[in-house]
VOKOL-396185 format. One line per 8 residues: number of its first residue (from 1); their letters; for each residue x, y, z of N, C-alpha, C. Coordinates in Angstrom, 1 decimal. Example, Ala and Ser with C-alpha at 12.3 -4.5 7.8 and 13.67 -1.06 7.14 Angstrom:
BEGIN
1 = as = 13.2/-5.7/7.8/12.3/-4.5/7.8/13.2/-3.3/7.8  12.8/-2.2/7.1/13.7/-1.1/7.1/12.9/0.0/7.9 .
//
This chain:
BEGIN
1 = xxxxxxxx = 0.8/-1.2/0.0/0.0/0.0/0.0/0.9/1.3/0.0  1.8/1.5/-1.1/2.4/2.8/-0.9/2.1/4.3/-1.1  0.0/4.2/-1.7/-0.1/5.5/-1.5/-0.4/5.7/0.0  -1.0/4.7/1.1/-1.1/4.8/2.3/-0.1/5.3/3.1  1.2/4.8/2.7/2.8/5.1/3.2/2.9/6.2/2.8  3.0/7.0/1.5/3.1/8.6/1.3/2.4/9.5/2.1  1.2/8.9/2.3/0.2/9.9/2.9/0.8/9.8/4.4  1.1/8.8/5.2/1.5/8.9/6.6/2.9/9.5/6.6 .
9 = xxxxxxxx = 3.9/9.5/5.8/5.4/10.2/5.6/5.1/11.1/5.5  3.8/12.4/4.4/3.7/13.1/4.3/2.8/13.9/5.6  2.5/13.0/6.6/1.5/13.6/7.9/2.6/14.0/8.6  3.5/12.9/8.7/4.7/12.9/9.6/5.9/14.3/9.3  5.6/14.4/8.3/6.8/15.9/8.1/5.8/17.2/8.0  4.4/17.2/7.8/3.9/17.9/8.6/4.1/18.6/10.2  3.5/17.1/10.2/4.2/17.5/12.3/5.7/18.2/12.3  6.2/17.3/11.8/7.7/18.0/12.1/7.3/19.1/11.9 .
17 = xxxxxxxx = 7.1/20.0/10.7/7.2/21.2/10.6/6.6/21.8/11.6  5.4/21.5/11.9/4.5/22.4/12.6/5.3/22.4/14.2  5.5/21.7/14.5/6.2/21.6/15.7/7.8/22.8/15.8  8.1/22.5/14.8/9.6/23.4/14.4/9.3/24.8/14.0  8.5/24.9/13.2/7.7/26.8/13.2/6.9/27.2/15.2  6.1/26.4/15.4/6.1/26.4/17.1/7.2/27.1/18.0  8.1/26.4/17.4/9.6/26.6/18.7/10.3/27.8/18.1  9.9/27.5/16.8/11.0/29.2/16.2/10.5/30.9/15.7 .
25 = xxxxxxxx = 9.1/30.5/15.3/8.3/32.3/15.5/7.9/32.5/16.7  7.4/33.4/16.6/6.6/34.0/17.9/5.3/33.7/17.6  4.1/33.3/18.9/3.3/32.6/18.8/2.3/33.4/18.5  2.8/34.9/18.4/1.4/35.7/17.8/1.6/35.4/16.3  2.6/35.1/15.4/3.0/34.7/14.4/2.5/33.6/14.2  3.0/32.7/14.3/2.1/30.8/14.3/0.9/31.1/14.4  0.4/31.7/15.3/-1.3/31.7/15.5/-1.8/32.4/13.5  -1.0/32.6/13.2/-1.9/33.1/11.8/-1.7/32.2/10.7 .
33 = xxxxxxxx = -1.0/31.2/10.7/-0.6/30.2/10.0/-1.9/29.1/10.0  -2.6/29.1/8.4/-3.0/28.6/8.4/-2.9/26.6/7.9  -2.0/26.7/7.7/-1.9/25.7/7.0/-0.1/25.1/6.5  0.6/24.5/6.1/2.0/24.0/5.9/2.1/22.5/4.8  2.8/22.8/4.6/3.3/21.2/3.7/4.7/21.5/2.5  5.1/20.1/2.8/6.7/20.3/2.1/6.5/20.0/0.7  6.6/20.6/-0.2/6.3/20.0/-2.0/7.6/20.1/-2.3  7.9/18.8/-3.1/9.1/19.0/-3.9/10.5/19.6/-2.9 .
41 = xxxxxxxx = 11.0/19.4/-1.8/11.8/19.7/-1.1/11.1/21.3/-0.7  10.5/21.8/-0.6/10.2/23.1/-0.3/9.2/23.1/0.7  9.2/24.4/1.8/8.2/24.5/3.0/7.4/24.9/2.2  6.1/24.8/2.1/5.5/26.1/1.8/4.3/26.5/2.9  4.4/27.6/3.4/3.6/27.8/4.7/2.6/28.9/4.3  1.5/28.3/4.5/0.4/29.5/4.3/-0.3/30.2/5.4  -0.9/31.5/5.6/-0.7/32.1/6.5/-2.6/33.0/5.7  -3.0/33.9/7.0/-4.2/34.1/6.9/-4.6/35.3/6.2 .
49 = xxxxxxxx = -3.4/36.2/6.1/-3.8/37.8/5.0/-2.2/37.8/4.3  -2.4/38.9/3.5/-1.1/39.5/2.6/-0.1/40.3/4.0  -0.8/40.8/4.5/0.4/41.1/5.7/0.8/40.4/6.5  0.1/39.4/7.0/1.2/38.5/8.2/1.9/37.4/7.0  1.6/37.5/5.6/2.6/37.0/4.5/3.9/37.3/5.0  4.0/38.4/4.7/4.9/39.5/4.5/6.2/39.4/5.7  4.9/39.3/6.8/5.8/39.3/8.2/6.4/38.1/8.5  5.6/36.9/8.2/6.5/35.6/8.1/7.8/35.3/7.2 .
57 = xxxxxxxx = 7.3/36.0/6.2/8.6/36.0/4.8/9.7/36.3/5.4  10.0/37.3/6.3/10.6/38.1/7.0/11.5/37.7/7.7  10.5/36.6/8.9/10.8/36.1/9.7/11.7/34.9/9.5  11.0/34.2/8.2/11.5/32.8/8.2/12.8/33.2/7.3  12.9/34.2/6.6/14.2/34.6/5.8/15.4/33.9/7.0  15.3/34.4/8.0/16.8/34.7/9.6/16.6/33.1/9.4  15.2/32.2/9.5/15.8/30.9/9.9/16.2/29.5/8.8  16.1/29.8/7.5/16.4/29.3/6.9/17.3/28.1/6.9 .
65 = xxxxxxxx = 18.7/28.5/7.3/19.3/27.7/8.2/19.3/26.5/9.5  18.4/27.3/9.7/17.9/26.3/11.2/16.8/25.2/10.6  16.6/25.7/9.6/15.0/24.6/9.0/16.2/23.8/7.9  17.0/23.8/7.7/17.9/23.4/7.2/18.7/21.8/8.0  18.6/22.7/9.1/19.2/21.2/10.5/18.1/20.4/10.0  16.2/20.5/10.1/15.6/19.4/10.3/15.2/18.6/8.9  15.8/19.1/7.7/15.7/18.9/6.2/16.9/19.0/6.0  17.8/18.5/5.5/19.3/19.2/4.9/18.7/19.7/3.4 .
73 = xxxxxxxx = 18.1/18.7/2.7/18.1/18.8/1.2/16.6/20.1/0.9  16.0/20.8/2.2/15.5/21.5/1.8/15.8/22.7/0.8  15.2/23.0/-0.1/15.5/24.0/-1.4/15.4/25.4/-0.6  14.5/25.4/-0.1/13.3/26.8/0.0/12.0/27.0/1.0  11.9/28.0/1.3/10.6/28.5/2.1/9.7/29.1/1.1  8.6/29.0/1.0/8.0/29.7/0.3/6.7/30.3/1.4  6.2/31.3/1.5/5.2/31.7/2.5/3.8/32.3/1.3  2.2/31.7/1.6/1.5/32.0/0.5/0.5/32.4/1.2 .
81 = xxxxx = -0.7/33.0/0.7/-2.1/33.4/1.5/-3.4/32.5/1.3  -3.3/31.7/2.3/-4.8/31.0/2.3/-5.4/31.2/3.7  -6.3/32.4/3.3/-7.5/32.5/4.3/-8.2/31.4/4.7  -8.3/31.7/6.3/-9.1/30.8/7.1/-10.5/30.4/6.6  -11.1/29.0/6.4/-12.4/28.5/5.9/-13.0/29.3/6.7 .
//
């Protein structure tokens, strides 16, 4: 069953992420994230307006490196706007 296996590999570096944005923005920051997932070696973190975009883009610029320790082969951060359902 290897689409079953992608989909739980792909829950599992979820968590990781979400756990590792947790420890490294500020929780008024995280609180506006709506959403994360890794495509193609890349973060892409979605977040709830064009301005807390902006301010995460910011933010995650300084840690790049550090998201780097828990991915080595990560490419990129990408930060995008998906409003809350």
């Amino acid at each position: 069953m290897p689409a079953v296996s992608a989909v739980t590999e792909q829950r599992e570096r979820t968590r990781d992420w979400e756990e590792w944005l947790a420890a490294h923005v500020p929780a008024s920051l995280g609180a506006r994230v709506t959403g994360l997932t890794e495509r193609a070696d890349t973060l892409v973190v979605f977040v709830e307006s064009a301005a807390w975009c902006a301010r995460l883009r910011f933010a995650l610029l300084e840690l790049e490196a550090a998201a780097r320790e828990l991915r080595p082969r990560l490419k990129g951060i990408e930060v995008r706007v998906l409003p809350r359902a």
